[in-house]
Structure formats: structure tokens, C-alpha cells
Backbone as XML, in Angstrom:
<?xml version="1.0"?>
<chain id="A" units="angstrom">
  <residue number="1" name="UNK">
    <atom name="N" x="117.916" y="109.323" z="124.167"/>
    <atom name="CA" x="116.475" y="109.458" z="124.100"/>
    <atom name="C" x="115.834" y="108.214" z="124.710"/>
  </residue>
  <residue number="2" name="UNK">
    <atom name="N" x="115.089" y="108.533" z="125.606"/>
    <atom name="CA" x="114.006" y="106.795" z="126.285"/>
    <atom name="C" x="113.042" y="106.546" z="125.121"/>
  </residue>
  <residue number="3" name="UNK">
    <atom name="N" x="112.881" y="105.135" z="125.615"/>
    <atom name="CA" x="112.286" y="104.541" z="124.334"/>
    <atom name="C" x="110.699" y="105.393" z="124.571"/>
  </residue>
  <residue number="4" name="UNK">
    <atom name="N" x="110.052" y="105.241" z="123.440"/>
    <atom name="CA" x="108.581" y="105.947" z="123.846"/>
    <atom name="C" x="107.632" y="105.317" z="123.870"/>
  </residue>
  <residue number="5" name="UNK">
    <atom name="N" x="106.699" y="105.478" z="124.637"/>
    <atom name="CA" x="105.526" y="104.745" z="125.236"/>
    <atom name="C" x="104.693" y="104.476" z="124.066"/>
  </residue>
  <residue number="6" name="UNK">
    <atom name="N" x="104.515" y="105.123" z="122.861"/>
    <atom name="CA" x="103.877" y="105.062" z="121.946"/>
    <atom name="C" x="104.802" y="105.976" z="120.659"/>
  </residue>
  <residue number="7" name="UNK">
    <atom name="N" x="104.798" y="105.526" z="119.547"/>
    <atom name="CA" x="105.017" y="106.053" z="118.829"/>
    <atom name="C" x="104.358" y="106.562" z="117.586"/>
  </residue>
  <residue number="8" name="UNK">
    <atom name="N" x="103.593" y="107.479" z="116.704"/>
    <atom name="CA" x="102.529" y="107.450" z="115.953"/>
    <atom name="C" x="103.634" y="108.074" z="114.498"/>
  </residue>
  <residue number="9" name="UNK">
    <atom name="N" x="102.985" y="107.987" z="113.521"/>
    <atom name="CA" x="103.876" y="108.109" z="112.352"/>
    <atom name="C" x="102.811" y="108.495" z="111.465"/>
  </residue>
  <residue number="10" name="UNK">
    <atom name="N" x="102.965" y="109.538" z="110.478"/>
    <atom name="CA" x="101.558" y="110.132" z="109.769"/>
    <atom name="C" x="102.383" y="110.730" z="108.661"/>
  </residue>
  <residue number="11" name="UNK">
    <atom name="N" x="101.900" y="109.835" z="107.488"/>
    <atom name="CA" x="102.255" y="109.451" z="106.151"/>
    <atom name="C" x="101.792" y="111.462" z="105.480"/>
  </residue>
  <residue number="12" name="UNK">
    <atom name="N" x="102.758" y="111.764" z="105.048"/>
    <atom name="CA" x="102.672" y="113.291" z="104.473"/>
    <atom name="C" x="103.672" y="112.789" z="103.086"/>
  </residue>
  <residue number="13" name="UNK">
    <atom name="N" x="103.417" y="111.698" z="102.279"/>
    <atom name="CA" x="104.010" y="111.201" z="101.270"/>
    <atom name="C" x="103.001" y="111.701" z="99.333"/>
  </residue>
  <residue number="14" name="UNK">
    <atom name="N" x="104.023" y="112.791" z="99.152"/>
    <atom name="CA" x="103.209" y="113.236" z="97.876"/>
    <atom name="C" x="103.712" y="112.873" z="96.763"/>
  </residue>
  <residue number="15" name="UNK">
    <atom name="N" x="103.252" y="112.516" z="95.822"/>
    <atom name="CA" x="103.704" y="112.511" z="94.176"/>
    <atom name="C" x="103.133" y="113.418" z="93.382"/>
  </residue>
  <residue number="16" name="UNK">
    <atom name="N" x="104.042" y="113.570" z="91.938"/>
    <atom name="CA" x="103.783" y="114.203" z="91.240"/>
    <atom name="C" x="102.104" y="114.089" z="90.712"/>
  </residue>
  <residue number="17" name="UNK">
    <atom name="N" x="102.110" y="115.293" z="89.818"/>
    <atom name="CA" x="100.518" y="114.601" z="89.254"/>
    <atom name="C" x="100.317" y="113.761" z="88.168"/>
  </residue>
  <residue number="18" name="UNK">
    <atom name="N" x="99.280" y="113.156" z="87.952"/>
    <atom name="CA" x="99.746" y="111.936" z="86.720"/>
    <atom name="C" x="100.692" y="110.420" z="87.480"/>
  </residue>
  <residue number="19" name="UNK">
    <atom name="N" x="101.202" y="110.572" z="88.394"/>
    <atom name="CA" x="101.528" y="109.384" z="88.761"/>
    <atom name="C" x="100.101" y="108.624" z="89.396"/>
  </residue>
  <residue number="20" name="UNK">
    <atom name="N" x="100.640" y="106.845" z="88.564"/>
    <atom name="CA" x="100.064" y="106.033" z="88.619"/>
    <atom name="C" x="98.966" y="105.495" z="89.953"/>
  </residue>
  <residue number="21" name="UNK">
    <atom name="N" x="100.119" y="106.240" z="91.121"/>
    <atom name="CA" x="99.705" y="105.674" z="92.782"/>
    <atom name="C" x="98.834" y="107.337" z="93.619"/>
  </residue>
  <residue number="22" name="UNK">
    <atom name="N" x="98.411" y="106.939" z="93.992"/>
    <atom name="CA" x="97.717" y="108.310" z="94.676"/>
    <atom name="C" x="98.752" y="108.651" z="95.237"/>
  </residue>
  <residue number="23" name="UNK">
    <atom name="N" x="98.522" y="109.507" z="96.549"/>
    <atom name="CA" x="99.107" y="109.676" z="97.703"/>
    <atom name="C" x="98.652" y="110.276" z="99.057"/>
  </residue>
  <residue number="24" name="UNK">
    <atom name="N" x="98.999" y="110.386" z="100.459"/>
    <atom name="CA" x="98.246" y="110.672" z="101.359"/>
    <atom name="C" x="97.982" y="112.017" z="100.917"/>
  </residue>
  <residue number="25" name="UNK">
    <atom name="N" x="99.186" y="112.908" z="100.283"/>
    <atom name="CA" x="99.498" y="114.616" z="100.045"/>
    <atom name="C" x="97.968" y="114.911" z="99.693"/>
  </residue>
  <residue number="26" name="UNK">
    <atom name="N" x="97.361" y="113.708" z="98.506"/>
    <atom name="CA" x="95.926" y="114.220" z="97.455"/>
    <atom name="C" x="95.403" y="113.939" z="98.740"/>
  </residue>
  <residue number="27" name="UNK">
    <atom name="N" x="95.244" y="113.873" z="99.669"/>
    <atom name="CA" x="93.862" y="113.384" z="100.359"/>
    <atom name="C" x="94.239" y="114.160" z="101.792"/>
  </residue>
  <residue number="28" name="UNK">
    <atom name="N" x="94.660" y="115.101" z="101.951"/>
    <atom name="CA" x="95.012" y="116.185" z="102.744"/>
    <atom name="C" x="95.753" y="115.759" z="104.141"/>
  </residue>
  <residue number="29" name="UNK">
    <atom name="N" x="96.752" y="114.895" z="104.059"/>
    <atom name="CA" x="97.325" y="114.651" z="104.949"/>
    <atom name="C" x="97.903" y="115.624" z="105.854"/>
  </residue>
  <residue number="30" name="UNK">
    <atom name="N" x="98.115" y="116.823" z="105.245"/>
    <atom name="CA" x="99.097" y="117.914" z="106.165"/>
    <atom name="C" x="98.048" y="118.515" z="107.234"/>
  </residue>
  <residue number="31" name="UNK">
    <atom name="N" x="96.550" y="117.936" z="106.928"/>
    <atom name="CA" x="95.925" y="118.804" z="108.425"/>
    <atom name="C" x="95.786" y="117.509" z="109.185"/>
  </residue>
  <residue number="32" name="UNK">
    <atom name="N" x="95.773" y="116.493" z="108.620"/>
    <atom name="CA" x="95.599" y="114.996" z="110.040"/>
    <atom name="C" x="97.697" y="115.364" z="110.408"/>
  </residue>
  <residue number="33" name="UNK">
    <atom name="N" x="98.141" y="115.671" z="110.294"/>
    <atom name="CA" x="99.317" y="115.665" z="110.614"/>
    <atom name="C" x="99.733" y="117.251" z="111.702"/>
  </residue>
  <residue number="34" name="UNK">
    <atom name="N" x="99.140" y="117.979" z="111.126"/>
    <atom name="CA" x="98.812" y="119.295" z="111.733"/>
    <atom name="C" x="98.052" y="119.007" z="113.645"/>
  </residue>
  <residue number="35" name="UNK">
    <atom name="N" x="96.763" y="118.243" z="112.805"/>
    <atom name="CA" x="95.903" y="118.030" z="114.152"/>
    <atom name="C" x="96.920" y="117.101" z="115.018"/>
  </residue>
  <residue number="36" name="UNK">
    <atom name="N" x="97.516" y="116.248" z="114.902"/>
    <atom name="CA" x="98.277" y="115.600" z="115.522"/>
    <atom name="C" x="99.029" y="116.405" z="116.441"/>
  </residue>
  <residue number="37" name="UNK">
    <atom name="N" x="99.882" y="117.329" z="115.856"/>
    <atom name="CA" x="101.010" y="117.977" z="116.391"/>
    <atom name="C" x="100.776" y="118.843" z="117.561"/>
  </residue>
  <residue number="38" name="UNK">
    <atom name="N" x="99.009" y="119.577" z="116.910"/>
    <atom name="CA" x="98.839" y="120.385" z="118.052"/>
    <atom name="C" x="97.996" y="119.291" z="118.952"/>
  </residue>
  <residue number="39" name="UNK">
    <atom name="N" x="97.174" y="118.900" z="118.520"/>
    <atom name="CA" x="97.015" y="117.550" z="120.356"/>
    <atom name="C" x="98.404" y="117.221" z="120.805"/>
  </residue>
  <residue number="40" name="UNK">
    <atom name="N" x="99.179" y="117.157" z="120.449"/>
    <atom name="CA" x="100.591" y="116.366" z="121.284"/>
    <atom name="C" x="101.157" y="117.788" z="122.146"/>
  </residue>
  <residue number="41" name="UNK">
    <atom name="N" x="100.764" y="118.754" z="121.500"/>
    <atom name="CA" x="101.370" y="119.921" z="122.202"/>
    <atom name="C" x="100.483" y="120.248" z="123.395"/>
  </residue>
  <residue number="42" name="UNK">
    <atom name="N" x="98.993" y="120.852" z="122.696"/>
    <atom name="CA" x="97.690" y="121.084" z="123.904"/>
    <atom name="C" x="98.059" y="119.838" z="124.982"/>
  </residue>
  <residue number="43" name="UNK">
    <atom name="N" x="98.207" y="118.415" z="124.670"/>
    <atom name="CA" x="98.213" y="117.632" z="125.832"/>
    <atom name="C" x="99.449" y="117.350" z="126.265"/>
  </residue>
  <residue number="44" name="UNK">
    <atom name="N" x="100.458" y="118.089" z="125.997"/>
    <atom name="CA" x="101.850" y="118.052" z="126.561"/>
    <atom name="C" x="102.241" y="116.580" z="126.127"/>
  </residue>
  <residue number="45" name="UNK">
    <atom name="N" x="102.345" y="116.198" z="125.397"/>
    <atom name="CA" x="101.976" y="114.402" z="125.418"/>
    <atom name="C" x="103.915" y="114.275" z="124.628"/>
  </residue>
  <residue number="46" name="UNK">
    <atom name="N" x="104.474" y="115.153" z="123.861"/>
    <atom name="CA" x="105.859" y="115.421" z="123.888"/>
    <atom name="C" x="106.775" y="115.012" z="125.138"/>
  </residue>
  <residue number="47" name="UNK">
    <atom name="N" x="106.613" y="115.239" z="126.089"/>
    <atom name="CA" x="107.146" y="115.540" z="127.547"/>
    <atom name="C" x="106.524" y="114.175" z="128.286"/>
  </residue>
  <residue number="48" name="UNK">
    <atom name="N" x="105.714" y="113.487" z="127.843"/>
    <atom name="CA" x="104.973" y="112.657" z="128.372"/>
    <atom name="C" x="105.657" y="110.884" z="127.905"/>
  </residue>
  <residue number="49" name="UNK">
    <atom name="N" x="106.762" y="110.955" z="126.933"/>
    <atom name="CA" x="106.897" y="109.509" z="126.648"/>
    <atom name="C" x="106.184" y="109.445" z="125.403"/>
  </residue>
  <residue number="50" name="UNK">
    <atom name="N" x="105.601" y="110.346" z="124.509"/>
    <atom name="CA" x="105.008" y="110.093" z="123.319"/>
    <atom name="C" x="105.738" y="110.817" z="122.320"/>
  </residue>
  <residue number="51" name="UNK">
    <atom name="N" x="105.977" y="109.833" z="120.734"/>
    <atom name="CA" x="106.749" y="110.496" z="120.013"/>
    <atom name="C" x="105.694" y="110.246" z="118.709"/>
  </residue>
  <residue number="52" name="UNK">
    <atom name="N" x="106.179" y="111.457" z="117.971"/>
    <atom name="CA" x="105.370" y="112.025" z="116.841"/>
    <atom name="C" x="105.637" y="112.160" z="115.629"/>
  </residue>
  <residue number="53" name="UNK">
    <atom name="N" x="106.076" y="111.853" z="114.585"/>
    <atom name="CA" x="106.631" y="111.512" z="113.125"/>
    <atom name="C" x="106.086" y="111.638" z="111.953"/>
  </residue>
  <residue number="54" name="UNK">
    <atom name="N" x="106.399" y="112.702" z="111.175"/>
    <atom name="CA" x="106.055" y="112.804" z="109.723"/>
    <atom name="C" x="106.624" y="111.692" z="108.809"/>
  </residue>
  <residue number="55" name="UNK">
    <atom name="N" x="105.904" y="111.229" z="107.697"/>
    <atom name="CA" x="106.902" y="109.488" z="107.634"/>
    <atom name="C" x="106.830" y="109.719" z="105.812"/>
  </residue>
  <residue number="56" name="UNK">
    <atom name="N" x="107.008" y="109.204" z="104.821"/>
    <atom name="CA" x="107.084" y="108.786" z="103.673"/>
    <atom name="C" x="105.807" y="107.790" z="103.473"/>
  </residue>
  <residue number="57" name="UNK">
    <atom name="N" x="106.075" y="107.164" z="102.466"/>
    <atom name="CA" x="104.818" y="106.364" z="102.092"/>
    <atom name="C" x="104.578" y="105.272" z="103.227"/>
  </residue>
  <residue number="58" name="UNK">
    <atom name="N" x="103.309" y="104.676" z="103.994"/>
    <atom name="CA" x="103.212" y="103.527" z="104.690"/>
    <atom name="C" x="102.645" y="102.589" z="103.806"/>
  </residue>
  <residue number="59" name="UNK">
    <atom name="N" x="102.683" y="102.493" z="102.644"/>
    <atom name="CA" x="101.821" y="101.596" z="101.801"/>
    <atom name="C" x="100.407" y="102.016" z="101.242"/>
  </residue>
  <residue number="60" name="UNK">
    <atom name="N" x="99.678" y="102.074" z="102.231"/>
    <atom name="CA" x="98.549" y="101.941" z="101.236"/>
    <atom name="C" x="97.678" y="103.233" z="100.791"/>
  </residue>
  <residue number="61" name="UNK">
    <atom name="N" x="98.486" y="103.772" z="99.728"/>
    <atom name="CA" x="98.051" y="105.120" z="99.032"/>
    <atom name="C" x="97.077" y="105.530" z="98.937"/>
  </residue>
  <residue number="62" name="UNK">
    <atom name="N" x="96.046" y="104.337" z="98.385"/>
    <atom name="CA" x="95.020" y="104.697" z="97.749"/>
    <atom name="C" x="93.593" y="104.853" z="99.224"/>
  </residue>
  <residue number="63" name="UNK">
    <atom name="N" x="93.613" y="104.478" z="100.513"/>
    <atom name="CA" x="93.050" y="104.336" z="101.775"/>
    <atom name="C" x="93.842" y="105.969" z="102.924"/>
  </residue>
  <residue number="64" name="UNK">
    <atom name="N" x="94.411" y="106.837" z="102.332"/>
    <atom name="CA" x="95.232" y="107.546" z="103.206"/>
    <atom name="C" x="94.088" y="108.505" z="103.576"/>
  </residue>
  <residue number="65" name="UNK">
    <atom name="N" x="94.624" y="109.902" z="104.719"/>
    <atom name="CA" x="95.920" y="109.406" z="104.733"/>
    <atom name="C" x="95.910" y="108.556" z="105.799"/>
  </residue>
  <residue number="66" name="UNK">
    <atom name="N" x="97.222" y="107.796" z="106.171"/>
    <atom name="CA" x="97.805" y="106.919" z="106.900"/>
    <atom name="C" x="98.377" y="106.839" z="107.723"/>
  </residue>
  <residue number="67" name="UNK">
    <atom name="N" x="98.232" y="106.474" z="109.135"/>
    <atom name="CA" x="98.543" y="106.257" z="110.177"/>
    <atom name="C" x="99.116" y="104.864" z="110.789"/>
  </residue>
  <residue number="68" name="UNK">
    <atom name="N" x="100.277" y="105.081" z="111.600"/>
    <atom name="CA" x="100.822" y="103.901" z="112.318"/>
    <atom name="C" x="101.262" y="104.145" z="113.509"/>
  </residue>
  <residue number="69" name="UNK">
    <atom name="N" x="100.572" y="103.462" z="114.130"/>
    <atom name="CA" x="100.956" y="103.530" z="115.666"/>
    <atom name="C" x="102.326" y="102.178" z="116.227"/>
  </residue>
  <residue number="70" name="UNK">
    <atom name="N" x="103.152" y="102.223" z="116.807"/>
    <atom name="CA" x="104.638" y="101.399" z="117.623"/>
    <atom name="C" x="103.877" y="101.907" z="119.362"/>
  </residue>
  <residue number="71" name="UNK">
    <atom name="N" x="104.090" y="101.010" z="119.622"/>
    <atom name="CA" x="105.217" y="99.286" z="119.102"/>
    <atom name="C" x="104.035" y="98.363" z="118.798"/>
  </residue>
  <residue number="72" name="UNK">
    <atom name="N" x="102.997" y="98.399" z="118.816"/>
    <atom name="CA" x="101.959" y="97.855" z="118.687"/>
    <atom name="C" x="101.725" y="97.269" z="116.601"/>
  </residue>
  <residue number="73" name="UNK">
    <atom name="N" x="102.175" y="98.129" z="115.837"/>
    <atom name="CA" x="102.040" y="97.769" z="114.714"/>
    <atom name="C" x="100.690" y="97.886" z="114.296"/>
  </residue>
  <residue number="74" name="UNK">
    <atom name="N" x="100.082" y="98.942" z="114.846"/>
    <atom name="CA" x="98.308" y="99.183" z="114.400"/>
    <atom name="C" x="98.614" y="100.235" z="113.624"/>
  </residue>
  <residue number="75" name="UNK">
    <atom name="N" x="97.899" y="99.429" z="112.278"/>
    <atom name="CA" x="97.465" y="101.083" z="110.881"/>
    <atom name="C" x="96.284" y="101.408" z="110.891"/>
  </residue>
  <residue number="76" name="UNK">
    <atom name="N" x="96.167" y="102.483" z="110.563"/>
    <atom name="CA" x="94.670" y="103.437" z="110.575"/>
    <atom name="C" x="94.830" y="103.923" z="109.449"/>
  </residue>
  <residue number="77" name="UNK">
    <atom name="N" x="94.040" y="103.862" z="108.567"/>
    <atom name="CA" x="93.774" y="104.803" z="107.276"/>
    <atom name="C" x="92.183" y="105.655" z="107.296"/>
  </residue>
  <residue number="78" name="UNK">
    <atom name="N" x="92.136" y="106.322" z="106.177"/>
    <atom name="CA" x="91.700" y="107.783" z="106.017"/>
    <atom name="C" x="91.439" y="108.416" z="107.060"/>
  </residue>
  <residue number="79" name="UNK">
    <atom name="N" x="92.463" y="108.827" z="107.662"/>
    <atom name="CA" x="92.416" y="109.368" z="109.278"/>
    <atom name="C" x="91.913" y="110.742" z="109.268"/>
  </residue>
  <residue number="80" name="UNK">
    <atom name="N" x="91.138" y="111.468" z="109.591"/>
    <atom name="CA" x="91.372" y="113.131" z="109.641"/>
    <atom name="C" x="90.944" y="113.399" z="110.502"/>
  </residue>
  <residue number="81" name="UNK">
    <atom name="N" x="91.214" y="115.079" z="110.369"/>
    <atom name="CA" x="91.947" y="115.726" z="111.349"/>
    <atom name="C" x="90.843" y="115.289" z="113.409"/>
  </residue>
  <residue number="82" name="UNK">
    <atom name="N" x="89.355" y="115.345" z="112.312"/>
    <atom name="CA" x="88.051" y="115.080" z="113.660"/>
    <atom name="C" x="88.817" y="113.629" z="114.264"/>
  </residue>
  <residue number="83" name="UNK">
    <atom name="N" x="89.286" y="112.978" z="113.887"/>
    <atom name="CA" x="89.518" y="111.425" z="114.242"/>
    <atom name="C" x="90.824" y="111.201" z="115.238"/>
  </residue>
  <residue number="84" name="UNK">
    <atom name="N" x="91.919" y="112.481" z="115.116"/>
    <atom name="CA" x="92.933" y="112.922" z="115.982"/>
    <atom name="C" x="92.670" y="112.337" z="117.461"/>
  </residue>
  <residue number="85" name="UNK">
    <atom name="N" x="91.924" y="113.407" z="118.106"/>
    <atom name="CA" x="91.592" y="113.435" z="119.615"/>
    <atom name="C" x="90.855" y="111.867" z="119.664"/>
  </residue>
  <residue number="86" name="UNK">
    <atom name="N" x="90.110" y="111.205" z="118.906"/>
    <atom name="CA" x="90.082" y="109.437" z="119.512"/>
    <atom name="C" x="90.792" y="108.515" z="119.278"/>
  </residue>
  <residue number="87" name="UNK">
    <atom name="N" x="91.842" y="109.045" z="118.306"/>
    <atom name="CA" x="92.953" y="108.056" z="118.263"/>
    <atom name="C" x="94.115" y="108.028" z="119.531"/>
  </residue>
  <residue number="88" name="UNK">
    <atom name="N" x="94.347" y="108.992" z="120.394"/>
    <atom name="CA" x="94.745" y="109.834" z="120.942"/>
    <atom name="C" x="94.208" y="109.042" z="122.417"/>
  </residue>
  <residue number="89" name="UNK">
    <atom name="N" x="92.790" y="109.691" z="122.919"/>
    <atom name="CA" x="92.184" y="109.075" z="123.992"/>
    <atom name="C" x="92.064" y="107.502" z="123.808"/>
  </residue>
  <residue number="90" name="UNK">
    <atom name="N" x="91.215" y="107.133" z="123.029"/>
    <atom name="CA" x="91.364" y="105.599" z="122.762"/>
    <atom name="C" x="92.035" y="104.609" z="123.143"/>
  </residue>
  <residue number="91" name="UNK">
    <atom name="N" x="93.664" y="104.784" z="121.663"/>
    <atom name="CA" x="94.645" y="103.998" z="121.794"/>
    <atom name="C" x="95.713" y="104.707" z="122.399"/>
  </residue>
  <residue number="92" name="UNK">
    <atom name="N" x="96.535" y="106.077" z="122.198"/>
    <atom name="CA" x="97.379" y="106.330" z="122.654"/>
    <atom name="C" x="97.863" y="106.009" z="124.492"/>
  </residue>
  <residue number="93" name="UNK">
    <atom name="N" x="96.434" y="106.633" z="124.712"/>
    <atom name="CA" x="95.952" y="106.883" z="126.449"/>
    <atom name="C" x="95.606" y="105.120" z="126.689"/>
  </residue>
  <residue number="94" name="UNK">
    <atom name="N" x="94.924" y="104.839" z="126.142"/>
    <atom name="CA" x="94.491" y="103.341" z="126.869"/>
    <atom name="C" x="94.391" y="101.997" z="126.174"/>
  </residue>
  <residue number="95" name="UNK">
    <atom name="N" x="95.207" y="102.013" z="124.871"/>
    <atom name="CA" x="95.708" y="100.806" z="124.487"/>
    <atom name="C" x="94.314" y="100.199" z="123.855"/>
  </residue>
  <residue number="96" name="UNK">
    <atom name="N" x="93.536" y="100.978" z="123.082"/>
    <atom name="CA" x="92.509" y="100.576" z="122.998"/>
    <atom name="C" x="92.252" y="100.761" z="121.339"/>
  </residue>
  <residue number="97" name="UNK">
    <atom name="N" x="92.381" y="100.207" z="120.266"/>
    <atom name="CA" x="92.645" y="100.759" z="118.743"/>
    <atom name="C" x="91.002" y="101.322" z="118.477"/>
  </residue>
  <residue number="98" name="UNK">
    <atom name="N" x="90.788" y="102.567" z="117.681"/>
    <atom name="CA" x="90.007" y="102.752" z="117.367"/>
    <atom name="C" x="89.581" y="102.257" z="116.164"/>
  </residue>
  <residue number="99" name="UNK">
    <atom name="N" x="88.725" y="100.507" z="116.346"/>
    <atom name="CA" x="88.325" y="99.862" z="115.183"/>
    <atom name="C" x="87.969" y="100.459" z="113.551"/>
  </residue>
  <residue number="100" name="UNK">
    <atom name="N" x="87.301" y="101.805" z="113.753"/>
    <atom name="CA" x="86.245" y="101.405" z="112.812"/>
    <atom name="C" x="87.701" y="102.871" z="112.040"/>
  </residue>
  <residue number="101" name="UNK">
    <atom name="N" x="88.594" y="102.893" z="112.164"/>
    <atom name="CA" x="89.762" y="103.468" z="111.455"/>
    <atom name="C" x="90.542" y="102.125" z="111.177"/>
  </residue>
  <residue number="102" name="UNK">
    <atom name="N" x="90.953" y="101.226" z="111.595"/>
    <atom name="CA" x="91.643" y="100.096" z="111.311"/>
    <atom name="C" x="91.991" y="99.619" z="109.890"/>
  </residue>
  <residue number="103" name="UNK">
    <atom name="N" x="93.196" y="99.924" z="109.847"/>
    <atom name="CA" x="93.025" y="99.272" z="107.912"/>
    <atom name="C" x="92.851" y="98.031" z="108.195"/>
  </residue>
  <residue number="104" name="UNK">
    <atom name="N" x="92.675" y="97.904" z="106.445"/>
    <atom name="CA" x="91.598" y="96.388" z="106.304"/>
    <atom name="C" x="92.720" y="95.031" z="106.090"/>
  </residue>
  <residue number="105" name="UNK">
    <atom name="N" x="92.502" y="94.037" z="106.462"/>
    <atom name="CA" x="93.559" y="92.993" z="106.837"/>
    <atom name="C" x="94.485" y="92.524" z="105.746"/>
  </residue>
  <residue number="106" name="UNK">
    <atom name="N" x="93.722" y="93.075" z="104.473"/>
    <atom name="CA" x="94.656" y="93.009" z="103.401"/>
    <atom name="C" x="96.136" y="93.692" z="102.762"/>
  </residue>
  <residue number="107" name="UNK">
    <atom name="N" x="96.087" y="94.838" z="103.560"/>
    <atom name="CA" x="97.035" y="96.012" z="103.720"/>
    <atom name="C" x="97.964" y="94.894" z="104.127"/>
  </residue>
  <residue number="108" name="UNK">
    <atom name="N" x="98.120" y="94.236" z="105.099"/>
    <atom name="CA" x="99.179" y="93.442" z="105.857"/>
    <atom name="C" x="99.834" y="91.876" z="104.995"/>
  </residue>
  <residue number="109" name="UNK">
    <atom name="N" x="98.611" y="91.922" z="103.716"/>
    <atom name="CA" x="98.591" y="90.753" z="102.851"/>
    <atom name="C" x="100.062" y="90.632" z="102.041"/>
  </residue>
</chain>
């Protein structure tokens, strides 16, 4: 497999109910993960050097759901599904992070 030009990773990490930690699952991760899949398909972006990943927890539960973009190491939280196509044009296409998704500098604390 060649390495990929970008890699994006979209937290579909659920817990039971009654647990202590949220999770992206409560905050509808399976359609920002959905929207993902079909932009990567509509823009052929599969075939293109771009790889696409359902992931486990990225940390920060309670801000989901959660996004991480490689090799770059940029997180995006409460991503949905409208926010897809500019994460996409933005950063994917032009290396450009869409700020005002950016988790907050403490996530990295």
C-alpha cells in the first residue's frame, strides 16, 4: 500500500449508558463518518492517495464527534456531517485546517 497523502480518522467510539465518559456514538458520529465515506467516494478521493478510517476513542469525548487528520496531527471536534465537504476542500485538498473546527489546545495538554 503507498503511503497516503492524507489520512483522516473519525472516532465512531460508543459506551454503554450510564458510563461516566460520553462518547462520539451519543453525539451522532455514524453520519459525520457516513458523510465522509460518501465525499471520498463522490470525489474518487480513495483512488486519489487519500485514506479513510473508522477509529476508537481519540480522546476527547466530551467535544465529539472527533476527527484527526495524518500526517499533519490536526484534531477537529464536533465535526458534522455539513462540515465534511470543508474539511475536505480546505485541508484535505489544500493543506489549509479549517480553524474554527480545531480542538482547543488543551486536548493536546
Amino acid at each position: 500500500m503507498p503511503k497516503p497523502k492524507k489520512h483522516v480518522l473519525v472516532c465512531v467510539q460508543g459506551r454503554p449508558s450510564g458510563h461516566p465518559r460520553s462518547s462520539c456514538q451519543e453525539k451522532a458520529c455514524a453520519s459525520t463518518w457516513q458523510a465522509f465515506s460518501d465525499e471520498f467516494t463522490t470525489r474518487n478521493l480513495w483512488a486519489s492517495g487519500y485514506q479513510l478510517t473508522n477509529t476508537g476513542c481519540l480522546g476527547p469525548c466530551h467535544l465529539g464527534p472527533s476527527v484527526l487528520v495524518y500526517p499533519e496531527g490536526v484534531m477537529y471536534t464536533g465535526v458534522k456531517p455539513e462540515d465534511v465537504g470543508t474539511i475536505i476542500d480546505e485541508h484535505l485538498l489544500f493543506d489549509q485546517p479549517v480553524e474554527r473546527l480545531l480542538a482547543p489546545a488543551d486536548v493536546w495538554a
